[in-house]
C-alpha positions in Angstrom: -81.0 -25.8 -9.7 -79.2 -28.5 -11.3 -76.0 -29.7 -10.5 -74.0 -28.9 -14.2 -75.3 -25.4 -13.9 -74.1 -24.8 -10.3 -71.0 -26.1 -11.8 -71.3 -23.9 -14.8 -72.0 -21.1 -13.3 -69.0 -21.3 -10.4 -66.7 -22.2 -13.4 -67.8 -18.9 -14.7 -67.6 -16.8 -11.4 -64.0 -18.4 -11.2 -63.2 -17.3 -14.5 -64.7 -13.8 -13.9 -62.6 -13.7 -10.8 -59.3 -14.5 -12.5 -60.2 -12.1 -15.3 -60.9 -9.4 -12.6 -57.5 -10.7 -10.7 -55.2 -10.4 -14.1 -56.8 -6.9 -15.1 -55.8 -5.5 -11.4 -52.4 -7.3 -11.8 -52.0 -5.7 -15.0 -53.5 -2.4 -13.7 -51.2 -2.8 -10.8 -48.0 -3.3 -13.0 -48.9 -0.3 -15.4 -49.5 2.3 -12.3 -46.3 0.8 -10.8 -44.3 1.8 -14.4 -45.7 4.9 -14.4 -44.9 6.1 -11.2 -41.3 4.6 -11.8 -41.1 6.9 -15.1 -42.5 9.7 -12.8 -40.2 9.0 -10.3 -37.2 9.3 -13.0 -38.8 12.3 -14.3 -39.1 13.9 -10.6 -35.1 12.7 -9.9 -33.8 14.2 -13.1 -35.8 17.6 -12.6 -34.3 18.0 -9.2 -30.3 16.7 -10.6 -31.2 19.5 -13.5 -32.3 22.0 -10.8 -29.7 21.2 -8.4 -27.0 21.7 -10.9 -28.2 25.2 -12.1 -28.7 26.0 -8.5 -24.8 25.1 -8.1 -23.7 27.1 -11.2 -25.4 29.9 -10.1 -24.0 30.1 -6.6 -20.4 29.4 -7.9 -20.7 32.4 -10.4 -21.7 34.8 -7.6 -19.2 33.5 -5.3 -16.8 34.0 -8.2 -18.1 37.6 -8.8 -18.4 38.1 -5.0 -14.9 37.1 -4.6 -13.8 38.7 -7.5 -15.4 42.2 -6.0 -13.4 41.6 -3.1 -9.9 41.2 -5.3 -11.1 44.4 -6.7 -11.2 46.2 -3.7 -8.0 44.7 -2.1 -6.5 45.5 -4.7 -7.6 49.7 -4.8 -6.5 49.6 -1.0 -3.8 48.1 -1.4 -2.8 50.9 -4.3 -4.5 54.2 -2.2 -1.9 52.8 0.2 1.3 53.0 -2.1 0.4 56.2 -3.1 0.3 57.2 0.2 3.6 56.0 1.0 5.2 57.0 -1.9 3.8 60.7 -0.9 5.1 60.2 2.4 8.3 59.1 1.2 8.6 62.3 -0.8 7.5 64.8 1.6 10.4 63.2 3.8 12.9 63.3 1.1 14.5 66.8 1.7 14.6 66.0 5.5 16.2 62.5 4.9 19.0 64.0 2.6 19.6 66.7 4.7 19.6 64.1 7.8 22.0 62.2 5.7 24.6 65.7 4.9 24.4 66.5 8.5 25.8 62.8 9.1 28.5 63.1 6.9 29.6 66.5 7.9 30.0 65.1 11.2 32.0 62.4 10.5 33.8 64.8 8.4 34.4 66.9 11.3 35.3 64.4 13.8 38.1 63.1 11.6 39.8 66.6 11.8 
């Protein structure tokens, strides 16, 4: 084979090979931006998810915690009640403790 085609024809592998080089580098750089936009994608699907999850727990703890107020609360009443019964059923005995006291002092004075 001649010389100028050996020439030729390495000239035209090299150029091949560049061509092949720049469409992988390109290639390369494309797959690279699309996992970046994937990645994005991914990150803002998780923020999104993350902040329903939050707002979701937050309103049962509210609820939960509210629930809890609730009940507090009813116990806190059923136990007035029951002290204001109390209070009444001792009423009679507490004025009659209370006459007794004075007719003492009453007494003792004479």
């Amino acid at each position: 084979m001649p010389r100028p085609e050996v020439l030729e024809r390495i000239k035209a592998a090299e150029a091949e090979a560049e061509e092949i080089v720049a469409e992988a580098e390109a290639d390369r750089e494309e797959r690279i931006s699309e996992a970046r936009e994937r990645a994005d994608e991914i990150r803002s699907e998780a923020e999104t998810e993350a902040e329903e999850m939050a707002e979701r727990r937050l309103d049962e703890a509210e609820a939960e915690i509210e629930a809890e107020a609730t009940e507090i609360r009813e116990e806190g009443e059923a136990a007035r009640e029951e002290l204001i019964a109390q209070a009444e059923a001792r009423e009679d005995e507490a004025v009659e403790y209370a006459i007794e006291q004075f007719e003492e002092a009453v007494h003792a004075q004479t």
